[in-house]
C-alpha positions, 0 to 999 in steps of 0.5 A, spaced: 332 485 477 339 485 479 344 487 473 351 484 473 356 488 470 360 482 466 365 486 464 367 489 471 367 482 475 372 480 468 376 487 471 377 486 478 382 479 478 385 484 474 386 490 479 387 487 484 395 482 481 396 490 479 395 492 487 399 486 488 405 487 485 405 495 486 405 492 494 410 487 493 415 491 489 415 497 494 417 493 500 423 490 494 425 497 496 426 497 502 430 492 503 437 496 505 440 502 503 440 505 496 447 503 493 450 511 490 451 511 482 456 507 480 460 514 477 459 517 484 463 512 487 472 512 489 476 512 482 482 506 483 488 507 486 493 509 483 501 508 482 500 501 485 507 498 485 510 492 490 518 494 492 522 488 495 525 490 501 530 485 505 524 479 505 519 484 506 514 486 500 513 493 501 505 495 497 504 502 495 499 506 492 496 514 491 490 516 494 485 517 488 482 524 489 476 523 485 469 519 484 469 515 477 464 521 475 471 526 476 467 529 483 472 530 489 472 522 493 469 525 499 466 519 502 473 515 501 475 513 509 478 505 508 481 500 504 481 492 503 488 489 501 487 483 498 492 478 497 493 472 492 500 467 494 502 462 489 507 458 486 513 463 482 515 457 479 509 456 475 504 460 479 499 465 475 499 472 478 494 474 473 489 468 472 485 470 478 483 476 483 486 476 490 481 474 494 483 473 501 483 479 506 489 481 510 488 488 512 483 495 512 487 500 512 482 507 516 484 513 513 484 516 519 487 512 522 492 507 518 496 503 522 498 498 521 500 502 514 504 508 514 501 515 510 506 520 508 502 525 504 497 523 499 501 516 499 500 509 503 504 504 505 503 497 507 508 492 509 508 485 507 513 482 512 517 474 511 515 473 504 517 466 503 523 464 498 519 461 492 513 464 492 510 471 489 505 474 492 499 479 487 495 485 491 489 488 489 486 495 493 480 497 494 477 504 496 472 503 500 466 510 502 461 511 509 456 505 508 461 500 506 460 501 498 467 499 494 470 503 489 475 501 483 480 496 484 487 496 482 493 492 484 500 489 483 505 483 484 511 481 485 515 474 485 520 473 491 528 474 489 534 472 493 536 480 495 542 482 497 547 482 503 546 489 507 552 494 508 558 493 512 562 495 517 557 502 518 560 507 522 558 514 524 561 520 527 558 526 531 560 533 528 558 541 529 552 541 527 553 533 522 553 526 523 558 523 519 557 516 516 561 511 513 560 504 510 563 498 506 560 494 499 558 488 501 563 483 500 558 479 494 552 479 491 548 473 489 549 471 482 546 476 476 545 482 480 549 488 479 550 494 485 546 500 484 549 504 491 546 504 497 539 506 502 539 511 507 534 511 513 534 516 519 529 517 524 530 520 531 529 517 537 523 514 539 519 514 532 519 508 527 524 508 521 520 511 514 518 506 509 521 510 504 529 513 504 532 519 505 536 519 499 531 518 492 536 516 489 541 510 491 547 513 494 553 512 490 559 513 495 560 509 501 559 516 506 555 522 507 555 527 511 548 528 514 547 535 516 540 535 516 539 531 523 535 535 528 541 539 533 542 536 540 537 530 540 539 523 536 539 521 530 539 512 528 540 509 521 539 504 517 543 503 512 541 497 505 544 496 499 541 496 493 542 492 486 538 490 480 535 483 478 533 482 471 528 488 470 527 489 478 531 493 483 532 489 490 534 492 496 537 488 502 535 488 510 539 493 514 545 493 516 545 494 524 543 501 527 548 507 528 546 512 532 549 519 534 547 526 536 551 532 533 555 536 538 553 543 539 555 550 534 560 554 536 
């Protein structure tokens, strides 16, 4: 007489979903790459500002150093710029993320973003009359994972007229420049002095002056240039708007070598 174990046969539908789903949830976890740590992933950007330059917004911002859980951000190799354009008028710079890509910056190779030291800049150039433009950057690791984000925004004003009549003279071992005000300023801005820019030969002008402070004189004698090889300038004026500082487009180049010491 054959014995049927009644109590098996109610067991193994049982047995055999359980199987089922250890199946099914194994293969689940083969699907792609395992995303690290939340913690273990790039801190935001700090410092991120937005300067008007001329009709350009220049956006900056410091490398972050450190995973969220405070170890070194060694992955870090990239970031996004996200970028949202409205209305200054009645836009709202705050009600929404920016979510239109417009450039990835490689550490490694940042162009079309200028790195100098542990500082990015990138420019936004033509920004149109009317309009502000919000930022959001983020880091980005090897594999692709997005770190914290961080931005600014900055709504577009009239800047003011460039330098006049800039002149540049070559000494011993110096460059002599001279400048004159603008002739006026849009209403409401106030004159806080000058910008200077110098770059040698052959190589882009720096996103940032030399002086770190605007220049209050209208010359300055440059004895820092590089001897026997030729110096050009820009020179920009710098006002303040309300609560924003605002700098012109550059006066018209200038150019000289300094002649040889005796």
């Amino acid at each position: 007489m054959t014995h049927i174990d009644l109590h098996s046969r109610r067991l193994t539908p049982f047995i055999v979903i359980g199987l089922l789903l250890m199946a099914l949830l194994a293969a689940c976890g083969k699907k792609g790459p395992v995303r690290p740590p939340l913690a273990a992933l790039p801190a935001a950007p700090v410092e991120v500002r937005v300067d008007q330059q001329g009709i350009d917004f220049l956006l900056s911002w410091a490398i972050p150093a450190y995973n969220q859980d405070a170890s070194p951000a060694e992955d870090l190799v990239a970031f996004r710029i996200y970028r949202l354009i409205y209305d200054a008028a009645e836009g709202c710079p705050t009600c929404r993320d920016p979510d239109a890509l417009v450039a990835t910056i490689a550490l490694n190779r940042p162009a079309p973003a200028v790195r100098l030291g542990k500082r990015l800049y990138w420019r936004d150039e033509a920004v149109a009359p009317g309009t502000g433009h919000a930022y959001l950057v983020v880091p980005v690791t090897i594999g692709g994972h997005t770190g914290a984000s961080a931005g600014a925004f900055r709504t577009f004003v009239q800047p003011p007229p460039p330098p006049a009549d800039v002149q540049i003279e070559a000494g011993a071992g110096q460059l002599r420049l001279r400048w004159q005000p603008p002739a006026a300023l849009p209403e409401g801005q106030t004159l806080l002095g000058y910008n200077l820019y110098r770059r040698p030969s052959g190589n882009p002008f720096p996103p940032m002056p030399l002086n770190p402070e605007p220049l209050r004189e209208v010359q300055l004698t440059d004895f820092a240039a590089e001897g026997s090889r030729e110096a050009i300038y820009r020179l920009t004026t710098v006002t303040r708007s309300g609560e924003q500082l605002l700098e012109s487009a550059p006066a018209a180049e200038v150019a000289a070598t300094p002649a040889a010491v005796r």
